[in-house]
Each structure stands twice: as structure tokens, then as C-alpha cells.
BATIKE-331451 format. One record per residue (C-alpha): residue number from 1; residue in one letter; x, y, z. Coordinates in steps of 0.02 Angstrom, whole numbers, plus 32768, in hexadecimal, padded with zeros to 4 digits. Example, Ala and Ser with C-alpha at 12.3 -4.5 7.8 and 13.67 -1.06 7.14 Angstrom:
% residues 2
PT   n res   c1   c2   c3
PT   1   A 8267 7F1F 8186
PT   2   S 82AC 7FCB 8165
END
This chain:
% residues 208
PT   n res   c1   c2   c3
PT   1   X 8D9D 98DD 0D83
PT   2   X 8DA7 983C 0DF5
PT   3   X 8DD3 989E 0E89
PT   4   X 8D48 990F 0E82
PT   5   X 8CBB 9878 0E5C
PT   6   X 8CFE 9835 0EF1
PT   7   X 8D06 98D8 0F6B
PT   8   X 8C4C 98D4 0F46
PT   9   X 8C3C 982A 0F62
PT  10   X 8C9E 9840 1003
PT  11   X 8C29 98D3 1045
PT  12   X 8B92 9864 1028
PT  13   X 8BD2 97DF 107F
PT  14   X 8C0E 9855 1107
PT  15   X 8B75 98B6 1104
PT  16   X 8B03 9818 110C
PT  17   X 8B41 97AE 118C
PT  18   X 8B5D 985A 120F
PT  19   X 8AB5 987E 11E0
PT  20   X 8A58 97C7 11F7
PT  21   X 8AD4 9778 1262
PT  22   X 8AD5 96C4 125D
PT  23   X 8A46 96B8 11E2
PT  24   X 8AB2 972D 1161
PT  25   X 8B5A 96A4 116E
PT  26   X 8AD8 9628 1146
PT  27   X 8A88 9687 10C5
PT  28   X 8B2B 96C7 106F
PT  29   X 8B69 9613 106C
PT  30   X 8AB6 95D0 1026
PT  31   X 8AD0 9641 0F99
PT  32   X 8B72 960B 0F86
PT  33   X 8B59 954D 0F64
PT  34   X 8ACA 9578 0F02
PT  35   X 8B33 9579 0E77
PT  36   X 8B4F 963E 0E7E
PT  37   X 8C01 9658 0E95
PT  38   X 8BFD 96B3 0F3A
PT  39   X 8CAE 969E 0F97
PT  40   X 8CB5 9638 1030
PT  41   X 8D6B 966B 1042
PT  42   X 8D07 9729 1087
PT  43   X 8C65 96DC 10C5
PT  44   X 8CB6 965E 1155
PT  45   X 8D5C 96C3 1180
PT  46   X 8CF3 975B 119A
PT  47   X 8C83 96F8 1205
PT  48   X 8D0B 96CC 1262
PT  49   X 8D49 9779 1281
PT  50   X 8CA9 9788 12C8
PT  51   X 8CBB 96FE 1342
PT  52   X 8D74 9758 1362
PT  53   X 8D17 97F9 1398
PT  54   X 8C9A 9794 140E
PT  55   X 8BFE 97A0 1395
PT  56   X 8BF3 96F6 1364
PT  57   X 8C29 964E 1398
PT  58   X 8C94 95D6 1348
PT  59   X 8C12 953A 133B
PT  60   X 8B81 95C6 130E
PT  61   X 8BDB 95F3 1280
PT  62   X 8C1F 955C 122D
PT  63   X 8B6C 950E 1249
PT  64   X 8B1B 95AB 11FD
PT  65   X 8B8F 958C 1170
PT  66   X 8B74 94EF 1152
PT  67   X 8AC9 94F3 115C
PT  68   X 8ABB 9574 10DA
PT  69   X 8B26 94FC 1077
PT  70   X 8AA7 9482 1080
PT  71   X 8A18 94E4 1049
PT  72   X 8A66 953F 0FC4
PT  73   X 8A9F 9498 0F77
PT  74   X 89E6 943D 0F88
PT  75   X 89B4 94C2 0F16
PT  76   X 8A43 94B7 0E97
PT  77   X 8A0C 93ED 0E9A
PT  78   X 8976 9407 0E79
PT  79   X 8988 9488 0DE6
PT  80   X 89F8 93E4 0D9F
PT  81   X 8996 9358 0DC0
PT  82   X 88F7 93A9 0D7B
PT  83   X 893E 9407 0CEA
PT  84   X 89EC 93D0 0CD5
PT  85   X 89E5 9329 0C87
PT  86   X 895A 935E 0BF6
PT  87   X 89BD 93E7 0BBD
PT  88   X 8A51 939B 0BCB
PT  89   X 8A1D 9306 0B64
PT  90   X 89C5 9381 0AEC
PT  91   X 8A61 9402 0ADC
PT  92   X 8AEE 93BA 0B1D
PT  93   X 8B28 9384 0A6A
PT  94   X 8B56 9436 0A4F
PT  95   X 8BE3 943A 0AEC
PT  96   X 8C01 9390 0AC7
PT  97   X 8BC4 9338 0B45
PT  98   X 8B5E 928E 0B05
PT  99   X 8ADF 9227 0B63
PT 100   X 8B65 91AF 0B65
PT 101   X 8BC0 9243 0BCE
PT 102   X 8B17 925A 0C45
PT 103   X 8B11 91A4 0C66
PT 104   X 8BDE 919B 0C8B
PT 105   X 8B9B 9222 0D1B
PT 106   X 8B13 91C8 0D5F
PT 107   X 8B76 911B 0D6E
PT 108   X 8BF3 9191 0DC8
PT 109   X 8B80 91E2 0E4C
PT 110   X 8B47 9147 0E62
PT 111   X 8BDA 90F3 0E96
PT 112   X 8C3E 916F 0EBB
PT 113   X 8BE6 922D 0EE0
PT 114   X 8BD7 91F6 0FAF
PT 115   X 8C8F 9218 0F99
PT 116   X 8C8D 929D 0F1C
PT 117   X 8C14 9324 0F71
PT 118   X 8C6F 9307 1016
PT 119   X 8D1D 933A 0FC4
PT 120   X 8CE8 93C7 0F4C
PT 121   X 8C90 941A 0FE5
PT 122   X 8D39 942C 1032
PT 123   X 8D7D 9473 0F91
PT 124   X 8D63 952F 0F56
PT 125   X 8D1C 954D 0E9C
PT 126   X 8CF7 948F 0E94
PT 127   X 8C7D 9488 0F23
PT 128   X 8C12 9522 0EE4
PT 129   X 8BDE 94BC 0E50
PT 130   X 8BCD 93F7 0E84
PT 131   X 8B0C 940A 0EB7
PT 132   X 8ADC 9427 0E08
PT 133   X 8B2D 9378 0DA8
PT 134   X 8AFD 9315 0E57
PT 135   X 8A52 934E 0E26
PT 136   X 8A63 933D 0D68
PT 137   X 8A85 9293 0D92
PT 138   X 8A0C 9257 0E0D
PT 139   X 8A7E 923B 0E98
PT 140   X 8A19 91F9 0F27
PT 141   X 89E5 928C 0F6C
PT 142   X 89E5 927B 1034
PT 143   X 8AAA 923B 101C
PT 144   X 8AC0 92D3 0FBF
PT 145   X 8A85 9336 105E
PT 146   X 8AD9 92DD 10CC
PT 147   X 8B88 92E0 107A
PT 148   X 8B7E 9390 1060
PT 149   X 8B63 93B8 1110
PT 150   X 8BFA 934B 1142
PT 151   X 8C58 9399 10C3
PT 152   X 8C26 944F 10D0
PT 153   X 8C31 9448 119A
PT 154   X 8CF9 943E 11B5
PT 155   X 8D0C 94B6 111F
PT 156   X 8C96 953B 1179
PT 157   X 8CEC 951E 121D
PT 158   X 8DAF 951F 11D6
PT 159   X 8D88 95B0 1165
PT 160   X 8D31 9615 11FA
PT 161   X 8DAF 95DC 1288
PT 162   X 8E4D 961B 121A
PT 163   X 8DCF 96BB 1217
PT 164   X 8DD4 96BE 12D5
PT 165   X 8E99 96B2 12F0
PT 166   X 8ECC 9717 126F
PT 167   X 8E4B 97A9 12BF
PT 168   X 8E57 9862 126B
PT 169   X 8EC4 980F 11E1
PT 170   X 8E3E 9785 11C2
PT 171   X 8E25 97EB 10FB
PT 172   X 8ED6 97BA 10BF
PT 173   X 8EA5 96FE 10AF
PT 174   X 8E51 9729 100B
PT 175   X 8EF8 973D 0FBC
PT 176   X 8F42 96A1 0FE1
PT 177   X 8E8D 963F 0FAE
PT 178   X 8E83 968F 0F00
PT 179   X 8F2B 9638 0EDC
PT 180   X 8ECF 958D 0F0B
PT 181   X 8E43 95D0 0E8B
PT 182   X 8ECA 95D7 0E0C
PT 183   X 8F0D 9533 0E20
PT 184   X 8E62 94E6 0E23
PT 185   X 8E28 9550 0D8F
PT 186   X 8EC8 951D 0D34
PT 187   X 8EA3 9454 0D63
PT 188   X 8DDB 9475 0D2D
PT 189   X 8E2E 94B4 0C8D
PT 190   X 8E92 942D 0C71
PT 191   X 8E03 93B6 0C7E
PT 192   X 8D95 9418 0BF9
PT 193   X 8E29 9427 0B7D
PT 194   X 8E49 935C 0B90
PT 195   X 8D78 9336 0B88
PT 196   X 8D67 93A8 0AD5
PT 197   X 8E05 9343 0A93
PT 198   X 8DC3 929F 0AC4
PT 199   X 8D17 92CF 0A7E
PT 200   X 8D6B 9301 09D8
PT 201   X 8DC9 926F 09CE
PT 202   X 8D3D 9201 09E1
PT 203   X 8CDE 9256 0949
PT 204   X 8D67 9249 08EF
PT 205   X 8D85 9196 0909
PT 206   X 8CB4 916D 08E9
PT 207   X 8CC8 91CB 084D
PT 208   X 8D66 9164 07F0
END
């Protein structure tokens, strides 16, 4: 079932960026970091294929790519910094999370989220979903931008250049990045297991 939803996903991708060229890598990859899980690990390698076969070039892609990084991210900001915090403060008790929680976040972008957009743009999983709590808690929004650009730039250009030397073989990446989504999925597990136990053992120990 996986490997079909992503042989579609692949044929979009495909079919959108031979189709629109430079502005489909950077529409593919606005999509992507707006907090719809569409993978980079096709998007840039395949653009790099591209720049193998002579249709694109290596700069033109990455900056495509991280363009549409940019973009797609604004918007998932936005969505969190008008929206977020309300109904997080107003239903966020039923996943736990406490405006003690919210306020932990915003002290945290606001010491702190400079560094923590620029790394999780160079992650996979991680970096699809960052826009939304930078928003959610008000991180300044034009350092936002501007780490996300930094960030999303030498993960466009790696991701498409390993595209462009690996050539007709640039597909079989995908295998060896899902096993990096595992570990990360595994570590992002992890950290939800220990945040419900430390939740329930803080109502427990209010309630004796």
C-alpha cells in the first residue's frame, strides 16, 4: 500500500516538474514544506537527473527548491500564528498539551528557533512540519524566512547534485532515505511516548 501511494506521488512529481520546469521543482517543494508530506527525497534527486540529462542546471534547481521551501513554509506560519495558538490553548488539554506547554515553545523559539528551523530544514520528516509550531509560537517572522532559506538551500542542492551523479539510477535513493524516515519516526516516537508519561505523571502528582 506504501509503494503504490508513493508511485503516484512519484509520477506527480515527475510529471510536474517535466511539465513546468523550474517553476514545478519549486512548486513540488512549496507543497512540500507546507506541511503536506510530499517527499523531497523524489522532488530534488529527480531534479537533478534533470540537470544530468542537460535540462536543468545545478544552481537553477537547488534555488527553485529552496525557494519553494520558502513559500510553502510562510504559509504553514501563518496558518499557526493566526490559528494555532487559540486552538491550541482552547483544545490542547485533550492531547495534553497545557498553556504551560505553549509558553515552554514560545520561550524556545525565542531563544532558540534561529537554530532550530535552520537544522530541521536539513532533516527529512522533521523539516516538513517546523513552519507550523514556529508560527504557533510567534517566532519572529522575517528570521523564520531567513533561516529557512539557509537551511533549505544546501539540502536542495545536496539532494539534487547526488541526483546528477548518480544519473539513470538517480530513483534508488528513495530506498536508502526511507530508512532515515524510520529512524527519525522511531526518535519522534520516542519523544511522544516520554511527553504523555511526563504529562501523566504530573496529574498524578497534582492530584495526591
Amino acid at each position: 500500500m506504501i509503494a503504490k501511494i508513493i508511485e503516484i506521488l512519484a509520477g506527480f512529481i515527475i510529471g510536474g516538474i517535466s511539465l513546468l520546469g523550474y517553476s514545478g521543482v519549486a512548486l513540488m517543494m512549496t507543497i512540500e514544506s507546507a506541511c503536506i508530506p510530499l517527499p523531497s527525497e523524489i522532488i530534488m534527486p529527480f531534479s537533478g537527473y534533470l540537470v544530468f540529462k542537460g535540462q536543468f542546471s545545478l544552481w537553477g534547481v537547488s534555488l527553485a527548491g529552496a525557494s519553494g521551501c520558502v513559500v510553502g513554509s510562510a504559509v504553514a506560519y501563518w496558518i499557526g500564528y493566526i490559528g494555532g495558538r487559540p486552538l491550541a490553548e482552547k483544545y490542547g488539554r485533550y492531547v495534553l498539551v497545557t498553556k504551560h506547554d505553549l509558553d515552554l515553545a514560545d520561550n524556545f523559539f525565542k531563544k532558540y528557533g534561529n537554530v532550530a528551523v535552520f537544522i530541521s530544514r536539513l532533516l527529512l520528516v522533521i523539516r516538513t512540519f517546523i513552519s507550523l509550531p514556529a508560527g504557533i509560537a510567534r517566532m519572529n517572522f522575517w528570521q523564520f524566512i531567513t533561516y529557512t532559506f539557509l537551511g533549505s538551500l544546501p539540502f536542495c542542492f545536496l539532494l539534487a547534485y547526488i541526483g546528477e551523479k548518480m544519473g539513470e539510477n538517480w530513483n534508488t535513493l528513495g530506498v536508502y532515505f526511507h530508512k532515515f524516515d524510520i529512524v527519525i519516526g522511531i526518535i519522534i516516537l520516542i519523544g511522544i511516548v516520554w511527553f504523555v508519561r511526563r504529562h501523566i505523571n504530573i496529574k498524578k502528582n497534582n492530584n495526591e
